[in-house]
C-alpha positions as CSV (number, residue, x, y, z in Angstrom):
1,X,0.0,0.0,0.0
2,X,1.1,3.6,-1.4
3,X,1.0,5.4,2.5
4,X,2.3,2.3,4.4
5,X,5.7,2.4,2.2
6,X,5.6,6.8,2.7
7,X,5.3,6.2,6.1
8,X,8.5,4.3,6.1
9,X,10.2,6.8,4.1
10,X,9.0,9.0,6.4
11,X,10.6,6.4,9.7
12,X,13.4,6.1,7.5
13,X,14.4,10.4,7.4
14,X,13.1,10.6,11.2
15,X,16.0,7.5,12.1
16,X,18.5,9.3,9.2
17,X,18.4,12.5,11.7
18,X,18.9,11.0,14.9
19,X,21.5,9.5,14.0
20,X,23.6,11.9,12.2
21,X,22.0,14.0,15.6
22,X,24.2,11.1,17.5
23,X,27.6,11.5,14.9
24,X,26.9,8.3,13.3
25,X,27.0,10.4,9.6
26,X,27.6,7.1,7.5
27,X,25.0,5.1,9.2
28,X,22.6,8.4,8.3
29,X,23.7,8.5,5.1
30,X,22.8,4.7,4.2
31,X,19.4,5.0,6.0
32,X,18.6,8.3,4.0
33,X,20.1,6.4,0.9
34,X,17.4,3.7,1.8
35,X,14.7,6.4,2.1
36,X,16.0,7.8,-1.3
37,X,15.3,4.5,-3.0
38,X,11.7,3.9,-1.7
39,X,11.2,7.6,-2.5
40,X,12.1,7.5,-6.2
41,X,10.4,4.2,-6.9
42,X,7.4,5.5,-5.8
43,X,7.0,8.2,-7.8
44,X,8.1,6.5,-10.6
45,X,5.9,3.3,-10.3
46,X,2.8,4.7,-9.4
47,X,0.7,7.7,-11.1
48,X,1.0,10.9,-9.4
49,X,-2.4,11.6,-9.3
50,X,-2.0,8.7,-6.0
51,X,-0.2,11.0,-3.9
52,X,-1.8,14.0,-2.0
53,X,0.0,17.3,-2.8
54,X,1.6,17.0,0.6
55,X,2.8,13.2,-0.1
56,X,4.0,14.2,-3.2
57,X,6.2,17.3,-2.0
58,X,7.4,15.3,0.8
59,X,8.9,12.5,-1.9
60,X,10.3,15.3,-4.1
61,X,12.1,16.6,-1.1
62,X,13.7,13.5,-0.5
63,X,15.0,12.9,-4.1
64,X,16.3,16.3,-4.6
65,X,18.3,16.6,-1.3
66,X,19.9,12.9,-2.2
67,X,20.7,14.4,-5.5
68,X,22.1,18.0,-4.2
69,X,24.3,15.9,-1.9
């Protein structure tokens, strides 16, 4: 289900922080890295017109920071 894997995501760049919070940078960027990877395939397996405008910003956000950085 579409909101059970954007929650995840979601898990997924709530652990990312805490643990670059904690100095653990490499284990953040894997876990955001993860987060990236759900992100992406979501948007470009399903039709956008499944996401809520929110849902939708919140993926975008994800994929562009993993691509600035």
């Amino acid at each position: 289900m579409i909101s059970d894997r954007i929650n995840s995501v979601y898990d997924l760049i709530q652990r990312s922080y805490d643990l670059a919070d904690h100095g653990k940078s490499s284990e953040s960027n894997d876990v955001y890295g993860k987060a990236f990877i759900i992100a992406e395939n979501l948007i470009k397996n399903n039709d956008i017109a499944m996401f809520s405008d929110d849902e939708l910003d919140f993926l975008k956000k994800i994929i562009t920071t993993f691509n600035y950085e």
